[in-house]
Backbone bond lengths (Angstrom), bond angles and torsions (degrees), N, CA, C in turn:
res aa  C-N    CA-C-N  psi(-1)  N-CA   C-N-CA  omega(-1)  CA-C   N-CA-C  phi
1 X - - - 1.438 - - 1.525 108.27 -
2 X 1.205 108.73 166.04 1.583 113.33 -155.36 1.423 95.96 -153.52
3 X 1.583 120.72 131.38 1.211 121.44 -131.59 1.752 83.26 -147.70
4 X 1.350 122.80 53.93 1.482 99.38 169.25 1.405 127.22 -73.11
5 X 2.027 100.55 131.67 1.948 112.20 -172.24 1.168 86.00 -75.17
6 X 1.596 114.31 176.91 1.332 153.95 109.74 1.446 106.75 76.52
7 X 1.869 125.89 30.74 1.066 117.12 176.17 1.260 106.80 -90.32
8 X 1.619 112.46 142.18 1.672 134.69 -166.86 1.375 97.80 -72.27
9 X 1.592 138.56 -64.97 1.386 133.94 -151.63 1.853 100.49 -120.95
10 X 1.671 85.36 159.73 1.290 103.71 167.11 1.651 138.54 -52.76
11 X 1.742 88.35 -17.04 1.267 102.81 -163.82 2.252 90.42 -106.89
12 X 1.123 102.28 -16.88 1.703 96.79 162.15 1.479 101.68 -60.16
13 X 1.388 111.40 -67.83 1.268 104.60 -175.84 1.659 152.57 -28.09
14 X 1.574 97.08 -42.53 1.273 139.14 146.03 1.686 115.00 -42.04
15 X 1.381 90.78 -61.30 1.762 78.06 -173.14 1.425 110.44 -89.53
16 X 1.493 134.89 -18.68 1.350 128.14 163.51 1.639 111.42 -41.96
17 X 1.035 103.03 -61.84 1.956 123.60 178.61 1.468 89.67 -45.78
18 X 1.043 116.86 -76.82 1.938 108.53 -158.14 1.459 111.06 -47.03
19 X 1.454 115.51 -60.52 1.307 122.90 -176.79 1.496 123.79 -60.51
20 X 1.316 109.38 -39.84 1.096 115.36 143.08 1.820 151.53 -31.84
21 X 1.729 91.15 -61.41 1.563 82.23 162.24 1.408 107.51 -112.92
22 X 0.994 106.38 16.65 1.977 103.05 150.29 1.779 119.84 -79.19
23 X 1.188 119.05 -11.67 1.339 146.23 151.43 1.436 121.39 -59.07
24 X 1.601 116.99 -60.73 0.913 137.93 166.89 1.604 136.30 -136.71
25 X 1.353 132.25 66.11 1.195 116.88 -165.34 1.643 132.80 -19.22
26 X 1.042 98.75 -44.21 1.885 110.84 -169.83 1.364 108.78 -74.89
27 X 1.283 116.24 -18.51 1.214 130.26 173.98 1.808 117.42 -33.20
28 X 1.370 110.05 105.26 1.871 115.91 -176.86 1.333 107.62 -91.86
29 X 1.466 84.46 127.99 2.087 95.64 -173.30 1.282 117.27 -130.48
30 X 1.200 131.90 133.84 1.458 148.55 -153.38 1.626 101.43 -123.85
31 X 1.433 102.26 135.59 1.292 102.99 176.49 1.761 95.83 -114.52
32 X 1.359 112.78 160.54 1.414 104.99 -174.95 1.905 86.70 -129.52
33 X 1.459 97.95 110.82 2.079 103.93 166.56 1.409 99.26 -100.15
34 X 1.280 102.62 101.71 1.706 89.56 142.13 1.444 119.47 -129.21
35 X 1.542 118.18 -178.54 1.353 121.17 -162.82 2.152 105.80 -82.92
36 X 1.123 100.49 129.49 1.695 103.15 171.36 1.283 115.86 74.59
37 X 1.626 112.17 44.34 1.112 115.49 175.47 1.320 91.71 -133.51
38 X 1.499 95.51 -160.46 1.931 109.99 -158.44 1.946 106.77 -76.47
39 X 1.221 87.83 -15.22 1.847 78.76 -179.86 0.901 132.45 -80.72
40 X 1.483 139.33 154.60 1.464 112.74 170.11 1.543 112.42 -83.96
41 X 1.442 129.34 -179.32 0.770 154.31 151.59 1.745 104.85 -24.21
42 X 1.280 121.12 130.56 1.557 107.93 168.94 1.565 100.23 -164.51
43 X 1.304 111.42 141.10 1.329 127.89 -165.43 1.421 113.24 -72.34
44 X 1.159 138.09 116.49 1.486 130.66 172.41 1.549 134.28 -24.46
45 X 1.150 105.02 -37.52 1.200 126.08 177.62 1.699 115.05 -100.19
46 X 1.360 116.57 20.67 1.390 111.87 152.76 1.558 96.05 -115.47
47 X 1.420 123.95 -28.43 1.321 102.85 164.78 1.488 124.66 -33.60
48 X 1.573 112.00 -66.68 1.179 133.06 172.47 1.786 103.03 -19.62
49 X 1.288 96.61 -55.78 1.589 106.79 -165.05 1.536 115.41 -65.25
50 X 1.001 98.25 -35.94 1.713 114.20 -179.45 1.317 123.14 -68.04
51 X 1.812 106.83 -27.58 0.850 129.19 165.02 1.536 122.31 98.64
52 X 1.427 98.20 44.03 1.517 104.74 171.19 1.620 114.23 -119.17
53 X 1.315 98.33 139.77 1.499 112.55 170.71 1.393 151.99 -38.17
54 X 1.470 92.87 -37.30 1.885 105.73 -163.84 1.762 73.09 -144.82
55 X 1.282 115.15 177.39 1.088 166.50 -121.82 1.555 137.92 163.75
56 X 1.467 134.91 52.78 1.648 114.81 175.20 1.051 111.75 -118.49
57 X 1.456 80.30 155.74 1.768 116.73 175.30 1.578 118.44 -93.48
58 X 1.329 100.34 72.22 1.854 87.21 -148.47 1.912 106.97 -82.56
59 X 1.408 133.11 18.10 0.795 131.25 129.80 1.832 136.41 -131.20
60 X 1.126 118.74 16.93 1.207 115.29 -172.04 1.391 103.41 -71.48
61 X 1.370 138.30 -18.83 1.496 107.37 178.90 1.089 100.67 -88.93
62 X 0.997 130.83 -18.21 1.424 124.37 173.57 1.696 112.67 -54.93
63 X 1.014 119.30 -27.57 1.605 124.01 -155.47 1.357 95.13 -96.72
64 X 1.853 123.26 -34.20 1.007 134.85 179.12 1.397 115.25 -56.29
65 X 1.722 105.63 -58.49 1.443 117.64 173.14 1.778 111.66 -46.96
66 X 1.144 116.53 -65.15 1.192 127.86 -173.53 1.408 130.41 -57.01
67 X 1.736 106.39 -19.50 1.410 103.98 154.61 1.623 121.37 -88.14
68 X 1.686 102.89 -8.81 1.658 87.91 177.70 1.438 67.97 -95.32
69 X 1.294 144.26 -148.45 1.314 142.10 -130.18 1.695 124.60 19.41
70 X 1.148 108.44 -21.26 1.481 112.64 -168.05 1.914 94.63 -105.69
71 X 0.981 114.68 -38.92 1.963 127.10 170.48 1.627 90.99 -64.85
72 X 1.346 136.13 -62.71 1.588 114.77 -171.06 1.284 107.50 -65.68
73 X 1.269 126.15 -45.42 1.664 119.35 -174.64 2.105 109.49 -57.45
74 X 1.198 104.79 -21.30 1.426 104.06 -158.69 1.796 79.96 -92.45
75 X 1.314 116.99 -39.79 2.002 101.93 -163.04 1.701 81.32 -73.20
76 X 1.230 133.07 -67.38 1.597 142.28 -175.85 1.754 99.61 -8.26
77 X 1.879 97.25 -77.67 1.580 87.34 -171.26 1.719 109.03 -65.65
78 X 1.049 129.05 -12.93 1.641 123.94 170.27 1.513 125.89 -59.55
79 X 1.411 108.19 -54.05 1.087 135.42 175.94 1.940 128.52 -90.59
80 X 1.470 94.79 -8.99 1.192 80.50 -171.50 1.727 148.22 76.61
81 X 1.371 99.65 -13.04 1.582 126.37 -178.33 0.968 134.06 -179.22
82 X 1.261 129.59 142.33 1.697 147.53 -173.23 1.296 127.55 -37.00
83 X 1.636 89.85 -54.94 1.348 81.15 176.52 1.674 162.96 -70.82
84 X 1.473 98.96 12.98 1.342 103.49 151.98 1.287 153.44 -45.60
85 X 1.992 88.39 -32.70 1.620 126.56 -150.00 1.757 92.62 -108.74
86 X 1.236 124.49 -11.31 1.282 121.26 -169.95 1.544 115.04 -68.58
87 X 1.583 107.54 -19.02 1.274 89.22 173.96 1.541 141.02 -104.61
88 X 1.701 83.27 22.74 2.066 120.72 -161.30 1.331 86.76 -106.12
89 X 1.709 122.65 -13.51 2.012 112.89 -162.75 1.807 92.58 -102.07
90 X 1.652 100.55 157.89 1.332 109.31 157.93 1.153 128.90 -65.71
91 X 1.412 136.82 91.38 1.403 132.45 -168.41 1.673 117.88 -54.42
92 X 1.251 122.00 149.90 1.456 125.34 167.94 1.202 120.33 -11.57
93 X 1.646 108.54 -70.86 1.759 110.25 -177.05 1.521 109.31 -70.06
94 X 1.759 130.44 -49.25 1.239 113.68 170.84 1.696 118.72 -29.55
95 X 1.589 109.27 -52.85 1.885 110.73 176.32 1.219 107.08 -42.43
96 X 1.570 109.45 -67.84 1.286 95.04 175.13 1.704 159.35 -24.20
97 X 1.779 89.00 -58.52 1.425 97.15 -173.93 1.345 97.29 -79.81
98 X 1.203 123.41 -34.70 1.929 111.74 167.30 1.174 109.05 -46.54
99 X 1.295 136.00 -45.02 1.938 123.90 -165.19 1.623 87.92 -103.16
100 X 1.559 143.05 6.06 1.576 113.34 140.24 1.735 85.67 96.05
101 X 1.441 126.12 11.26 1.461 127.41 -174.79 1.363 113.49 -115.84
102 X 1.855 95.25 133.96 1.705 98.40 -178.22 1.712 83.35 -125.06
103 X 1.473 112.86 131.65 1.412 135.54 168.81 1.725 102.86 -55.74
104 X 1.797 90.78 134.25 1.797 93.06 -172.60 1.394 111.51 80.26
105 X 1.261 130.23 -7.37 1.367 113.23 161.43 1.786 111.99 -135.55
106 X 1.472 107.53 154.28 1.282 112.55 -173.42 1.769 106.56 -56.88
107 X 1.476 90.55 139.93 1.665 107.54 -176.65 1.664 111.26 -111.67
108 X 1.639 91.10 114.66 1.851 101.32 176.94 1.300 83.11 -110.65
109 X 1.757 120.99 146.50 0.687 142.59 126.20 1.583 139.13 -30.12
110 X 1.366 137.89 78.58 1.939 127.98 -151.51 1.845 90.23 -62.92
């Protein structure tokens, strides 16, 4: 895998990929998006096109989480209580049917 840093444009991107697997077809290439760095913005699916493999976001949900985490703590100490926020949280059964679990019976993972 092949991990090009810190290219500025869309059109770096582009030419890393070509030359690259014009070098080597089989060649596995990772693009790295994250937020407030040197890249621009680029759609997943021109990656695809360009001809790279993987794709991460290796912190945006994190940043996501952490600004609603930082909005409940700020209404919390305002308000005093949750329930404002209850209808911004994943409820019980949503957890559930994401992890594939019914209470009272053995839980495999699919």
């Amino acid at each position: 895998m092949i991990f090009p840093e810190g290219l500025d444009t869309a059109e770096e991107f582009q030419i890393v990929a070509k030359e690259l697997k014009n070098y080597k077809s089989s060649i596995f290439l990772l693009a790295n998006m994250t937020e407030f760095g040197k890249t621009p913005y680029i759609n997943i699916g021109t990656f695809k096109e360009y001809g790279y493999n993987c794709v991460i976001y290796p912190v945006s949900t994190l940043r996501v989480a952490m600004k609603a985490v930082d909005g409940f703590f700020g209404d919390l100490k305002t308000n005093g209580v949750q329930k404002d926020y209850v209808d911004k949280m994943q409820s019980r059964k949503e957890l559930y049917d994401l992890l594939h679990y019914t209470p009272g019976k053995e839980w495999h993972f699919p």
